[in-house]
C-alpha positions as CSV (number, residue, x, y, z in Angstrom):
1,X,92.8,78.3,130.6
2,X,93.1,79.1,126.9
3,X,89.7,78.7,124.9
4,X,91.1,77.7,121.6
5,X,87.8,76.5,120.4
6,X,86.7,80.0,121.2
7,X,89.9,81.4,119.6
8,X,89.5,79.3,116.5
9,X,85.8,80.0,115.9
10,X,86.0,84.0,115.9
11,X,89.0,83.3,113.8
12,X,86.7,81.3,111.5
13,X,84.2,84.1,111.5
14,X,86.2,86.7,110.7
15,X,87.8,84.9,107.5
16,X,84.1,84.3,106.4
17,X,83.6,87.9,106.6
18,X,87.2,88.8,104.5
19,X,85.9,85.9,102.2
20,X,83.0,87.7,101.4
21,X,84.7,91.0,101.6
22,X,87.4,89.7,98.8
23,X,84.3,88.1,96.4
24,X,82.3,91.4,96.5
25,X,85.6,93.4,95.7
26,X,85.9,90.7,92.7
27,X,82.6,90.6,91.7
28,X,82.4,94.8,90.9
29,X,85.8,94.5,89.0
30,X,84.1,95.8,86.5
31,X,81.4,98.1,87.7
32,X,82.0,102.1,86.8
33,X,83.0,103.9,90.3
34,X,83.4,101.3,92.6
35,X,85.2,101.4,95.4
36,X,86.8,98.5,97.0
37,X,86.7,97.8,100.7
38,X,89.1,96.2,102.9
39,X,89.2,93.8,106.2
40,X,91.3,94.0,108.8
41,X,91.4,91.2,111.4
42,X,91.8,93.0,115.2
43,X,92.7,90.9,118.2
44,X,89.5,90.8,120.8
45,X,90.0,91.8,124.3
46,X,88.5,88.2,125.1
47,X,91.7,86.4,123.2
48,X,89.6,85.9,119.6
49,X,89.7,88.2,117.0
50,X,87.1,90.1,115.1
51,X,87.2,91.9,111.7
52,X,86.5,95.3,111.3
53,X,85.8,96.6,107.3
54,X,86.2,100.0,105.3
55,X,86.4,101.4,102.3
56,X,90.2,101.3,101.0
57,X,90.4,104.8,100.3
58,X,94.2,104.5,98.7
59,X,92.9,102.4,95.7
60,X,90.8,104.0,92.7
61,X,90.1,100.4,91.5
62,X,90.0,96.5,92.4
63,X,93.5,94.9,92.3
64,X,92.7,91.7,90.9
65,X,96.1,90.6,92.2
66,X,96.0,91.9,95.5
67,X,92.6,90.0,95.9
68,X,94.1,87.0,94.6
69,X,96.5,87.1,97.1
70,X,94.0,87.9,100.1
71,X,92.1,84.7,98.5
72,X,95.3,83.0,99.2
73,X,96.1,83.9,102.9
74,X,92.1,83.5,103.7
75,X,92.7,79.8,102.3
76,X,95.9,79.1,104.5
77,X,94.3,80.9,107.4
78,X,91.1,79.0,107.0
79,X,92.9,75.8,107.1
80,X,95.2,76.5,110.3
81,X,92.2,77.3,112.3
82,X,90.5,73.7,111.2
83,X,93.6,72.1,112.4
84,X,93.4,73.9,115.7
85,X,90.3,72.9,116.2
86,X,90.8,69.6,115.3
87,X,94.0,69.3,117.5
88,X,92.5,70.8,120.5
89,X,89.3,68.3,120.0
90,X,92.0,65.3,120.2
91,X,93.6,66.6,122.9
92,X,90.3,67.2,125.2
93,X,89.4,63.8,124.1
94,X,92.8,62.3,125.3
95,X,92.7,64.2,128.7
96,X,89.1,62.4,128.7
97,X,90.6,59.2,127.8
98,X,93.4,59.0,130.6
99,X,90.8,60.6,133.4
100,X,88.3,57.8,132.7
């Protein structure tokens, strides 16, 4: 049987991380040498997913409108693991429901 709470939460997790990832890359717009970093999210042998993060070597600066965009997609993705959770919640509590 599919975990999808399980699924969901490391989903959840891993978008906190590229959250924080994104406002630290935001936050040193400014500051002389920086380098930003980047997240990737990786599917988990165990059907979640985690995040791994390193330095994005290809950029000599923070593109403000590439971490707009991130901001974006970690919104949407944010939201679409809340409805999963919520939708798999109602369902367990149906299944509940008709068994009692």
């Amino acid at each position: 049987m599919i975990d999808l709470f399980g699924i969901a939460t490391s989903a959840l997790r891993a978008l906190s991380t590229r959250l924080n990832v994104t406002a630290h890359n935001i936050a040193n717009l400014n500051t002389e040498d920086f380098r930003p970093s980047k997240t990737t999210i990786n599917e988990d042998k165990n059907n979640g997913v985690y995040v791994t993060i390193s330095r994005n070597s290809q950029a000599e600066e923070v593109d403000i409108a590439g971490e707009m965009t991130e901001l974006i997609i970690t919104e949407s993705s944010f939201k679409a693991n809340l409805k999963t959770l919520r939708t798999a919640e109602e369902t367990e509590k149906s299944v509940l429901d008709i068994i009692a």
